[in-house]
N, C-alpha and C positions, 0 to 999 in steps of 0.2 A: 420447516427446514429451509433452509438460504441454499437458493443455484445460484455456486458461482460460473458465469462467461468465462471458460478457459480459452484464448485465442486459439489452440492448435486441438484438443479433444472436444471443446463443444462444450454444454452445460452441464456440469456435475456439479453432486452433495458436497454442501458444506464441509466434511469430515473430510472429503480428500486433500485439504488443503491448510496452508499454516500461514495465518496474517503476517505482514510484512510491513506495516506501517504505515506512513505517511510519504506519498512518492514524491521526488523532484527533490530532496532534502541533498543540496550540494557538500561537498566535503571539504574542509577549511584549506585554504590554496597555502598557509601556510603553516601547518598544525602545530609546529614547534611552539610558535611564535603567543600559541594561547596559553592565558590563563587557567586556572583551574575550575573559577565561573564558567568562562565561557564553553569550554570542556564539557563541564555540568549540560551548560546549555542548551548546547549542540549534539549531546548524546540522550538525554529526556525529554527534553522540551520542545514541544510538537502541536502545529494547531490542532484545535478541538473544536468545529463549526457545526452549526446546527445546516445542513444544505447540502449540498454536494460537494464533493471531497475525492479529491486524486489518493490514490493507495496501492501500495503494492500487495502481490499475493504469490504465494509459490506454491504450485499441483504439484504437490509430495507422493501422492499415491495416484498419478499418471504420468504425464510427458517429464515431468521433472524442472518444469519450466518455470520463471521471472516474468511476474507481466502486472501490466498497470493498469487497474478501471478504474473508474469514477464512480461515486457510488452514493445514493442519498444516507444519512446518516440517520433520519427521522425514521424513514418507509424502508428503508433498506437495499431498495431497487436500484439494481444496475444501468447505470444510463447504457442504451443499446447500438454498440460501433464505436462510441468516442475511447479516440486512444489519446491520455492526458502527457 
């Protein structure tokens, strides 16, 4: 079972928690202004790295919180402190 690093409760079960994706993913300055590609793009299209990798995560079944680790994608293991 994967502990996630909760920044405010500490290490809990996986199961408390609902994946959030890929962090740092900016939101288009001008959204009008896109196409329906780019739309596509920006709403699916997400790196996929074999290494460490920035991510969001949300404790659904504790503080109710938004927070970012980094996370190896191979081993699985939380890099410990880095806030991405």
């Amino acid at each position: 079972m994967l502990s996630v690093p909760c920044p405010w409760c500490g290490p809990r079960d996986e199961t408390e928690f609902k994946y959030g994706g890929q962090a740092h993913v900016a939101y288009p300055s001008d959204p009008a202004a896109l196409s329906d590609a780019e739309w596509a793009s920006y709403l699916f299209l997400r790196d996929n790295p074999k290494g460490w990798f920035a991510e969001r995560w949300f404790h659904s079944a504790g503080c109710r919180r938004w927070f970012d680790v980094v996370r190896h994608t191979v081993t699985y293991e939380f890099a410990p402190g880095v806030t991405p």
